[in-house]
N, C-alpha and C positions, 0 to 999 in steps of 0.2 A: 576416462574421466574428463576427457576436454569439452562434453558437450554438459558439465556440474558447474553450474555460475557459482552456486551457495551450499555451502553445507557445513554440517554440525557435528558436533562430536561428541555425543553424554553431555548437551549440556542442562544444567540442575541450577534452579533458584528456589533459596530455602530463605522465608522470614520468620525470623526466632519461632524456629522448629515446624513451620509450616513448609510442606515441599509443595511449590506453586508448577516449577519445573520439573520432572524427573528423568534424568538424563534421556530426553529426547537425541535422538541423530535423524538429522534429516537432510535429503537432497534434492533439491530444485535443479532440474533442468534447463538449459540456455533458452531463449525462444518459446518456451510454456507460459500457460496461466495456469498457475498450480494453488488450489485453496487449503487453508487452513480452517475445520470447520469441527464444531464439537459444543456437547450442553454449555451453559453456565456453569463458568467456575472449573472450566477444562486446562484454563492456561495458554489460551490463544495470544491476548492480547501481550500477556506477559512475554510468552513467546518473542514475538515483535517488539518489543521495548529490548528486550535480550540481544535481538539479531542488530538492534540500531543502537546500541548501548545506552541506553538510556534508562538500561538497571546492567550494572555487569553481573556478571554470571556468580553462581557461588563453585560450580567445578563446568568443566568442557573446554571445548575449543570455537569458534568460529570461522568459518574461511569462506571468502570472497575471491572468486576468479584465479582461484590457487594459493593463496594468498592467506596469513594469519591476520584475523583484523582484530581477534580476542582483545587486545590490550590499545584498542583505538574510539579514539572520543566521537560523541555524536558527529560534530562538524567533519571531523575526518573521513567516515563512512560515509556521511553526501560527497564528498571531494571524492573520494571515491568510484562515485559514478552510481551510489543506489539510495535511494532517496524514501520517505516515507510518509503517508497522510495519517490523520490521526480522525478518530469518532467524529469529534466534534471540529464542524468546518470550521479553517482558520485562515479569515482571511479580512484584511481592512476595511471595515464597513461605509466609512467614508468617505475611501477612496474608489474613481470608478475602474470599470474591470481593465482598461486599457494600462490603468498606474499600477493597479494592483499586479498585471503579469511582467508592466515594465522594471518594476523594483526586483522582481526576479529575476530576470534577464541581466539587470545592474550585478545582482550577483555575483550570477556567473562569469561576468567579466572583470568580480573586485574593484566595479568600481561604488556598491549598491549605497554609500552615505557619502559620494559625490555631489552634494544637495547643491552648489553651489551652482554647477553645472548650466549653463544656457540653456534656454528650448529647444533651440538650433541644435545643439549637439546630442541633446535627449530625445528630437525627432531622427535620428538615425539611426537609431533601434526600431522605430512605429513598422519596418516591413516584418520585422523579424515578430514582434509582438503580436501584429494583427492575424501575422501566419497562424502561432497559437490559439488565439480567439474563435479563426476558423474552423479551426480541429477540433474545438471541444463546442462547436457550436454557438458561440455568442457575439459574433461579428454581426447582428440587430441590437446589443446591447453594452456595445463599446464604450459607451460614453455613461452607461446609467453607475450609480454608486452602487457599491458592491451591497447595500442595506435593503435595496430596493428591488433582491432578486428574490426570487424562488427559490422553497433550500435545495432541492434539485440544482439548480441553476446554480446554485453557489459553490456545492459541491462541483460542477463542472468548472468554477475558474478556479476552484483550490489545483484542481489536477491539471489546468492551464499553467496556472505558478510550481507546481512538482515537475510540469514536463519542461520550461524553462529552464531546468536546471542542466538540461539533456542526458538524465541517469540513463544507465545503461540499464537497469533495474528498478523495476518500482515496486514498493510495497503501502498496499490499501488498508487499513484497518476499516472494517465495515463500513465499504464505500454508499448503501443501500440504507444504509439504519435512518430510520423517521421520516423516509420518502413516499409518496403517494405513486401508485401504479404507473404512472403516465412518466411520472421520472424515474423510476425504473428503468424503463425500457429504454428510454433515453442514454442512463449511465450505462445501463451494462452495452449499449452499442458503440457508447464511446471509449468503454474498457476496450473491448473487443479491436477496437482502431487502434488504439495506441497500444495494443499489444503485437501489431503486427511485427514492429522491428526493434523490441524490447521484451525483461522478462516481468511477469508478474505475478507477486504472490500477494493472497489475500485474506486477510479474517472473514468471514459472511456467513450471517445467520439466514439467509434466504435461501434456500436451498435448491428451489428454481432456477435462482439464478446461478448459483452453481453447477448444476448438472447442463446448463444450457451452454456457459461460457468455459468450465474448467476442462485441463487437461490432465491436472493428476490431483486428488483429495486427499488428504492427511486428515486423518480423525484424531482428536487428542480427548481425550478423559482423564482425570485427576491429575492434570499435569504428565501422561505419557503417552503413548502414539498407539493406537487400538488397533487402527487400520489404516491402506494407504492401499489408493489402486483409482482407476477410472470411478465415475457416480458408478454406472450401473452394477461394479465389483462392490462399492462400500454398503452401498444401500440396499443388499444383499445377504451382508454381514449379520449373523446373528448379535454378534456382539454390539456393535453401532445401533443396532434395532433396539435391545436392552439399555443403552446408554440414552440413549433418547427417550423412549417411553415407557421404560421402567419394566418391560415384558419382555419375555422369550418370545423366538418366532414361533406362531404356531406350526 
């Protein structure tokens, strides 16, 4: 079990008598990119709101790196070391992407409503900042405001300010949703990098990009696990076939 970063236990979210979750158990491996992929209205996202508490559970367990984190607050779960994006980019549109990763960075080191702070002493993060910039590709757009990217682009500093935090673990919620093909290709190469020395789990409706980047799929329908195995074992699956388009294989 020491190569199980995350995993779950039956866990179930019920709103007045709706079961969103249904005792799901699931395990993410150290080092994978492992997707979370299923119709509308499967319980994906929920899922992730669950794993980040940001609904607690109505029964299970959660565990992190061995660990019970079932009864710990959002903030604790990033202190933690696993971190998480959300659909819709969240990121200061005023600010440019150099501030935007360095309030991040501020973060992580408690010191992030330091406002008072010198330039001098807030230019001694810019190696460590710029290094991120790099990585997700926007050191030609250090200096522009975050309002004046690309959503592509934007989506790239959001996960510049997720990987500042230095999680051990990331989780994406549909890092691809409202992107045009060309940032696509883009994101999922920079999933692909920042997954080299980290683990990542992801919600995604693209499916492409699933089978191209994942290393294990969890298929969820009506809030429970259908199937789970490499793309080419799910998409296989009579069931997952049915679940998507309403037919049997023929």
């Amino acid at each position: 079990m020491d190569d199980i970063i995350l995993s779950t236990d039956a866990i179930s979210k019920h709103f007045s008598g709706f079961i969103a979750v249904d005792q799901v158990s699931l395990q993410v491996r150290r080092g994978t990119i492992h997707a979370l992929i299923g119709p509308n209205g499967a319980g994906k996202t929920t899922c992730f709101n669950l794993l980040t508490k940001f609904l607690s559970p109505t029964g299970g367990r959660i565990f992190f790196r061995g660990k019970d984190i079932t009864a710990l607050t959002p903030m604790q779960i990033a202190r933690s070391g696993m971190v998480r994006s959300f659909q819709i980019s969240a990121v200061f549109p005023s600010l440019t992407c150099r501030a935007n990763v360095r309030l991040a960075v501020q973060r992580r080191r408690n010191d992030s409503f330091a406002f008072w702070r010198s330039q001098k002493a807030l230019s001694e993060l810019d190696d460590t900042v710029d290094a991120l910039l790099e990585d997700v590709g926007l050191t030609p757009f250090r200096d522009i405001p975050a309002a004046q990217l690309s959503y592509g682009r934007k989506r790239a500093l959001e996960i510049a300010t997720t990987l500042a935090l230095d999680p051990e673990m990331l989780l994406l919620d549909e890092p691809m949703a409202g992107m045009a093909s060309e940032d696509i290709d883009r994101i999922a190469e920079l999933i692909r990098k920042v997954a080299s020395n980290r683990t990542v789990l992801m919600v995604e409706h693209n499916l492409s990009v699933v089978a191209s980047l994942c290393d294990t799929i969890t298929v969820l329908a009506r809030g429970r696990i259908l199937a789970e195995g490499t793309y080419d074992v799910v998409s296989e699956d009579e069931r997952v076939i049915e679940a998507y388009l309403g037919v049997t294989h023929a």
